[in-house]
C-alpha positions as CSV (number, residue, x, y, z in Angstrom):
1,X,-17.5,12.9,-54.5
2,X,-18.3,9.4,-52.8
3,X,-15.1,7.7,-54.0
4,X,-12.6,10.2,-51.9
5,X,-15.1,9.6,-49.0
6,X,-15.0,6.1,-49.2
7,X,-11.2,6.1,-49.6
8,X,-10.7,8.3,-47.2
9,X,-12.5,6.7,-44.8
10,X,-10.6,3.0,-45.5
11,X,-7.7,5.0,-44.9
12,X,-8.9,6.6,-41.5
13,X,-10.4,2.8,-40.6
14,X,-6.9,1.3,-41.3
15,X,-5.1,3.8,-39.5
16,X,-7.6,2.9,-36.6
17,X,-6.6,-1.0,-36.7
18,X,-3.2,-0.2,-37.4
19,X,-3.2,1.2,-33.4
20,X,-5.6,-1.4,-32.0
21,X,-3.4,-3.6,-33.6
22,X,-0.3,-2.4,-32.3
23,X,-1.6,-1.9,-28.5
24,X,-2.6,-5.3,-28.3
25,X,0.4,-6.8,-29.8
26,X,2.2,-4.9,-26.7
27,X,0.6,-7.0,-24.2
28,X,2.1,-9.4,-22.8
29,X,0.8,-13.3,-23.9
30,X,1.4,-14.3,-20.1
31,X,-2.0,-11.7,-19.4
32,X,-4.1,-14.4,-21.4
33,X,-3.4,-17.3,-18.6
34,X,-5.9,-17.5,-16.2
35,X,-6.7,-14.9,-13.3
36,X,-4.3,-12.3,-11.7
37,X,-3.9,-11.1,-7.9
38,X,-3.1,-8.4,-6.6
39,X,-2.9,-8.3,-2.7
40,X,-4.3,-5.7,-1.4
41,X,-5.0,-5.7,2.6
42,X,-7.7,-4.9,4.7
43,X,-11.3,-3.9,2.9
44,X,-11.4,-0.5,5.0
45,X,-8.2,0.5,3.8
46,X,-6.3,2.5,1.2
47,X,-4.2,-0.7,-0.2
48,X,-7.5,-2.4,-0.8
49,X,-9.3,0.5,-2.4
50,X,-6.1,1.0,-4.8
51,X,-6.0,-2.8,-5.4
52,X,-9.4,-3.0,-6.7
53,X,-9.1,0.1,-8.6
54,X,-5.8,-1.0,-10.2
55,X,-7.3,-3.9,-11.2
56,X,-10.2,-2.8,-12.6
57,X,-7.7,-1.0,-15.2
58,X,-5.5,-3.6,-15.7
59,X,-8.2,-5.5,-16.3
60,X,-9.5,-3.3,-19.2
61,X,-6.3,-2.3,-20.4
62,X,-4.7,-6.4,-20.9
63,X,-8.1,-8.2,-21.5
64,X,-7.6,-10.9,-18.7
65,X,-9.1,-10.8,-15.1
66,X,-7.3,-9.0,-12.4
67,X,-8.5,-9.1,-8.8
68,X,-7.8,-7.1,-5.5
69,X,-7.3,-9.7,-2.5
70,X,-8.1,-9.0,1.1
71,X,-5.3,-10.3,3.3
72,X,-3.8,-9.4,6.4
73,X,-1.3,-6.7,5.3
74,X,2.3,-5.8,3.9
75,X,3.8,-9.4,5.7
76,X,1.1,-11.9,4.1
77,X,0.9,-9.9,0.5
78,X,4.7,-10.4,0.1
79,X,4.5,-14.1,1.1
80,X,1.8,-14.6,-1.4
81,X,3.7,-12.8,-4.1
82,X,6.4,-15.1,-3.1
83,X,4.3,-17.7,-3.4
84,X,2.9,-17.1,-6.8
85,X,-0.6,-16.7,-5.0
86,X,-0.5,-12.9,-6.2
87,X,1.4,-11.6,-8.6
88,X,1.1,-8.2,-7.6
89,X,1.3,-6.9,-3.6
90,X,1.3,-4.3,-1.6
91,X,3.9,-3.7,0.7
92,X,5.4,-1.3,3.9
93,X,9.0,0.0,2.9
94,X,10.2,-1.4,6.4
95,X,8.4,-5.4,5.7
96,X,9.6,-5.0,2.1
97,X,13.3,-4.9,3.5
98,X,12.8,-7.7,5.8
99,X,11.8,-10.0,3.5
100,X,14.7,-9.2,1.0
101,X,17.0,-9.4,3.9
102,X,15.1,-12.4,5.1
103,X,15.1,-10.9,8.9
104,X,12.1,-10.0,11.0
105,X,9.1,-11.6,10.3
106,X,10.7,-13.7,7.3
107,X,12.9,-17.0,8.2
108,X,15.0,-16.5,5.0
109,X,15.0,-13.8,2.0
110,X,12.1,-13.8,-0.4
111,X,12.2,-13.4,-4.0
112,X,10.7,-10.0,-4.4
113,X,11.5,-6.9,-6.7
114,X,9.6,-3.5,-6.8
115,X,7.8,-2.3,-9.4
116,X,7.1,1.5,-7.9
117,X,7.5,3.2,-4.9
118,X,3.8,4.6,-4.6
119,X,3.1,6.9,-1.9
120,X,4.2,7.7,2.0
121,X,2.3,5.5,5.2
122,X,1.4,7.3,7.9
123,X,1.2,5.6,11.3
124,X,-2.3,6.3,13.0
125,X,-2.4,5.3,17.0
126,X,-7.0,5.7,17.4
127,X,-8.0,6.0,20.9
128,X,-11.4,7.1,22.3
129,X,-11.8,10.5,22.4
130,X,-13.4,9.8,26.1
131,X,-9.9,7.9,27.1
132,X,-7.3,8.6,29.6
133,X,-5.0,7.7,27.1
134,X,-2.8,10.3,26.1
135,X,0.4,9.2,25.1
136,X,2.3,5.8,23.8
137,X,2.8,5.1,27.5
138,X,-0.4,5.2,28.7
139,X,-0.9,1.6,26.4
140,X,0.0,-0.2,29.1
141,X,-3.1,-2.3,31.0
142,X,-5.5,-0.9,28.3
143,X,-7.1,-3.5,26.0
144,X,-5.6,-1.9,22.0
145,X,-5.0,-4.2,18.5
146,X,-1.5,-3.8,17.4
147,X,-2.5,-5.0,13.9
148,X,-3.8,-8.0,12.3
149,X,-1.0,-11.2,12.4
150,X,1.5,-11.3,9.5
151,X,0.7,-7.4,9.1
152,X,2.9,-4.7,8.6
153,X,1.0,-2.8,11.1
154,X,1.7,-4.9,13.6
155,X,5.8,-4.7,12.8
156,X,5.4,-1.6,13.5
157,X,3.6,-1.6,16.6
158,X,5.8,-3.6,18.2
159,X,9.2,-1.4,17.2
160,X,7.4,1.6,18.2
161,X,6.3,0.2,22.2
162,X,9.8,-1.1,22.4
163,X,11.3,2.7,21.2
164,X,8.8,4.1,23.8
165,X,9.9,1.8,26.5
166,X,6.6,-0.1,26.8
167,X,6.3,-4.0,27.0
168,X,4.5,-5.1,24.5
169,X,3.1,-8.3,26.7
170,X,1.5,-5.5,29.1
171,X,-0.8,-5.0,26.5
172,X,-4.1,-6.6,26.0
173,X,-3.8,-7.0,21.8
174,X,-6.8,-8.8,20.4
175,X,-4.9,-8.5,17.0
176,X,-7.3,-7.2,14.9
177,X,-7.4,-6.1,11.0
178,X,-8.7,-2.6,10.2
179,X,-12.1,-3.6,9.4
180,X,-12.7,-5.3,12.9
181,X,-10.6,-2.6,14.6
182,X,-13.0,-0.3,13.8
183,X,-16.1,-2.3,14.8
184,X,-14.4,-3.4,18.3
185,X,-13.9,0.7,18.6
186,X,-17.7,1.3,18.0
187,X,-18.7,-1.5,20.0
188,X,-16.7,-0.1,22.9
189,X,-14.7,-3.6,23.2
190,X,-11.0,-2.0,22.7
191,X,-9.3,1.2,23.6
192,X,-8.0,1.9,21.0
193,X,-5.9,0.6,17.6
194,X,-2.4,0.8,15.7
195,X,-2.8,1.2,11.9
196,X,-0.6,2.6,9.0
197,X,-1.8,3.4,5.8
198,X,-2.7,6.3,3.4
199,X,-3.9,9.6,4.2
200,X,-6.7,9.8,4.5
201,X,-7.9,5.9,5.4
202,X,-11.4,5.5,4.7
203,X,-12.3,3.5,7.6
204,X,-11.0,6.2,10.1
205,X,-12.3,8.6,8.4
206,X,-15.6,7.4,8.7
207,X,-15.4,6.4,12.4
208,X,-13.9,10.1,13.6
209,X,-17.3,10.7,11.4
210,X,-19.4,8.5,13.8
211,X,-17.7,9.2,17.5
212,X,-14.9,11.2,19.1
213,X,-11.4,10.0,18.6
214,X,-8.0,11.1,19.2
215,X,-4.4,10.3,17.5
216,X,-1.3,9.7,20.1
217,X,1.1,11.8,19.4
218,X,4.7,9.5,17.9
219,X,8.0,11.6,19.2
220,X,10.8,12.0,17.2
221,X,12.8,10.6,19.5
222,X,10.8,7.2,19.1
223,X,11.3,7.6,15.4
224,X,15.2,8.0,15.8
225,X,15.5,4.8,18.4
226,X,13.6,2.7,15.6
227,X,15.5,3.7,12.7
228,X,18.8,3.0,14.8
229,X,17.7,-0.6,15.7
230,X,15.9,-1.4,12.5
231,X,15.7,-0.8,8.9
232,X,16.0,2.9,8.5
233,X,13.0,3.3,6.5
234,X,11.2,5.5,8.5
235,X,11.0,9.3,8.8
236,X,9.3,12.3,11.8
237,X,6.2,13.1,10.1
238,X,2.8,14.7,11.1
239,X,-0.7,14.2,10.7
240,X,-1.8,17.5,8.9
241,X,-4.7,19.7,10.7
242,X,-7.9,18.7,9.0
243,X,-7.1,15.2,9.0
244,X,-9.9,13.4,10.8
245,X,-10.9,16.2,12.2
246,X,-7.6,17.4,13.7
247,X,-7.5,21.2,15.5
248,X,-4.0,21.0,15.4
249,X,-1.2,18.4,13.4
250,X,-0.5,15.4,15.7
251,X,3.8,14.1,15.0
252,X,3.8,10.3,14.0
253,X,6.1,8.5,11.9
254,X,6.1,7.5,8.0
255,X,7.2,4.9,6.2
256,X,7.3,4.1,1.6
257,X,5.0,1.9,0.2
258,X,5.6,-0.5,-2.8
259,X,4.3,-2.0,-5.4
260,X,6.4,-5.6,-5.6
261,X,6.1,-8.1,-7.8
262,X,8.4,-11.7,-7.8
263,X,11.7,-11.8,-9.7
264,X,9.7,-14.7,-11.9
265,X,7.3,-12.0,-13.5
266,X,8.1,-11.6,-17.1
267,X,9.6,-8.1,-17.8
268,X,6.5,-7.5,-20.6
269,X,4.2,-7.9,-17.7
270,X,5.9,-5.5,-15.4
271,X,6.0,-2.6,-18.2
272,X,1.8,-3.9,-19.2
273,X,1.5,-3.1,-15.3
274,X,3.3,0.2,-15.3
275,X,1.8,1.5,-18.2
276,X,-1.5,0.9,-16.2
277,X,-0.1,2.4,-13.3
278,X,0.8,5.8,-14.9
279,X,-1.4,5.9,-17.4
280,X,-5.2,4.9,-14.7
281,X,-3.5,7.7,-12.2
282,X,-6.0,10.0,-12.3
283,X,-8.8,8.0,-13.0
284,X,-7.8,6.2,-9.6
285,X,-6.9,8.8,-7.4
286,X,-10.7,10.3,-8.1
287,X,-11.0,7.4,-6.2
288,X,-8.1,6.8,-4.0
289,X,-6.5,10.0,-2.9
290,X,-3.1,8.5,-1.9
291,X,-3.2,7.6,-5.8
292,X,-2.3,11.5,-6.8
293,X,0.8,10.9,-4.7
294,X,2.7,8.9,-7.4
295,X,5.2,10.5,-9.0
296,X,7.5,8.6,-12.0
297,X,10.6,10.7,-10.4
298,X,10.1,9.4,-6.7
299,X,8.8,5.5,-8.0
300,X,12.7,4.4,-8.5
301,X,13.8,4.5,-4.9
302,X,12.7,1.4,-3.5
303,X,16.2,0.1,-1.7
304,X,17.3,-1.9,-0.4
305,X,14.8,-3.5,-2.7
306,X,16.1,-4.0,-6.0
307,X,13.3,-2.6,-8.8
308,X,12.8,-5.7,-11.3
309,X,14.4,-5.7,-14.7
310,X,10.8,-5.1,-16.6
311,X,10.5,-1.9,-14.0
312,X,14.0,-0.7,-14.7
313,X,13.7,-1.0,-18.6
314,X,10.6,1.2,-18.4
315,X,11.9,4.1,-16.2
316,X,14.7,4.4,-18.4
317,X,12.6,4.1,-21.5
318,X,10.5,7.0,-19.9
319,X,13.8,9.1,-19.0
320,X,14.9,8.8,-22.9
């Protein structure tokens, strides 16, 4: 009897080595040089929490270290992917165009492909719950951060004052991240903040937690006059009851968010970073919410920026 144990359990060990084999000979060999980026925003908020989570399985998954970033937002991530300081960023649908286009924020194009569309931004406009403030207008004189410099926040602060007819120099804009919006908020130091991100952020979630707030309601109309002037990326959305606390939905504006990578990445790195992607989905949206929201159908429509070869080649493969 020991013989067909023993052979059948070189056969079963094989068969195991045979897979572990195989997996690792589908990584990439550009995984085993050195450490990876991924930038990943403001530590409050959902692009950070993803990053770090991504990484974490990336890191497990290719055997070489991958690391979330904390930078300013959508405009610095895709200068550093540009840059070859991060190989992976995170990125607003509306900055993503720019810096294709090289417009905006970006003095020429940058050399940026997607690697998924991952999830809808929604545009959150905090006040004080004890504020006069009650609409867009009411921004004027009042001391508010319109986002963190080289932020996609901040792009769209500045699109969304001008749509609502408001100067954007009669505003007192300290030009704060997130993390320090929200302290300067509990501190009592601002009126209030722009920010655009994932439902639900963290950080807000925690400060409508710890004092009153209130959302400004975005009209449609505003929404129209920006996707006339600008890049078309953005669509009427609302901030569902619930949210924060809401009684009742408050309309805002949304926008796509990508994963981008440089046209330089090898396409076996892209698919190792995909397979990730897909495959950690749950795992990271028990985690990071926003991270249920990806859907392999939806992750192709990334234009006007073009999905990098390695991205395109798996989608297919996926389709087949």
């Amino acid at each position: 009897m020991r013989r067909p144990i023993r052979r059948l359990a070189s056969v079963l060990l094989a068969a195991v080595l045979a897979v572990a084999l195989a997996g690792c000979d589908q990584r990439a060999d550009e995984w085993s040089h050195g450490e990876h980026v991924i930038a990943s925003g403001s530590a409050t908020g959902v692009y950070y929490a993803y990053g770090s989570r991504l990484a974490e399985e990336l890191s497990t998954e290719v055997g070489a270290p991958v690391k979330a970033a904390q930078t300013a937002g959508s405009v610095d991530n895709l200068l550093r992917v540009d840059s070859g300081e991060a190989l992976l960023g995170f990125a607003q649908g509306d900055a993503a165009a720019d810096a294709v286009n090289g417009t905006g924020a970006f003095a020429e194009p940058l050399d940026i492909e997607a690697v998924a569309r991952l999830y809808d931004e929604y545009l959150h406009i905090v006040v004080r719950g004890d504020s006069d403030i009650r609409s867009i207008p009411d921004l004027a004189g009042a001391r508010v951060s319109l986002g963190a410099e080289n932020s996609g926040v901040n792009l769209i602060a500045g699109r969304v004052l001008e749509a609502a007819g408001v100067d954007e120099e009669s505003i007192d804009d300290p030009q704060l991240g997130l993390t320090d919006s929200i302290r300067a908020m509990e501190e009592g130091s601002i009126d209030g903040f722009f920010w655009v991100g994932g439902l639900p952020t963290p950080g807000i979630q925690e400060l409508a937690g710890s004092m009153p707030v209130r959302l400004l309601p975005v009209e449609r109309a505003w929404v129209n006059a920006v996707n006339r002037t600008y890049s078309d990326a953005y669509r009427p959305a609302d901030l569902p009851i619930g949210t924060y606390g809401l009684t009742e939905s408050a309309p805002t504006m949304a926008v796509p968010n990508y994963l981008v990578t440089s046209s330089d990445t090898p396409d076996a790195v892209v698919r190792d970073v995909l397979d990730g992607l897909f495959g950690a989905r749950a795992r990271i949206a028990a985690d990071v919410p926003a991270a249920a929201l990806l859907d392999r159908r939806q992750a192709i429509f990334t234009e006007p920026v073009r999905l990098h070869p390695g991205a395109l080649a798996y989608y297919r493969d996926m389709r087949g």
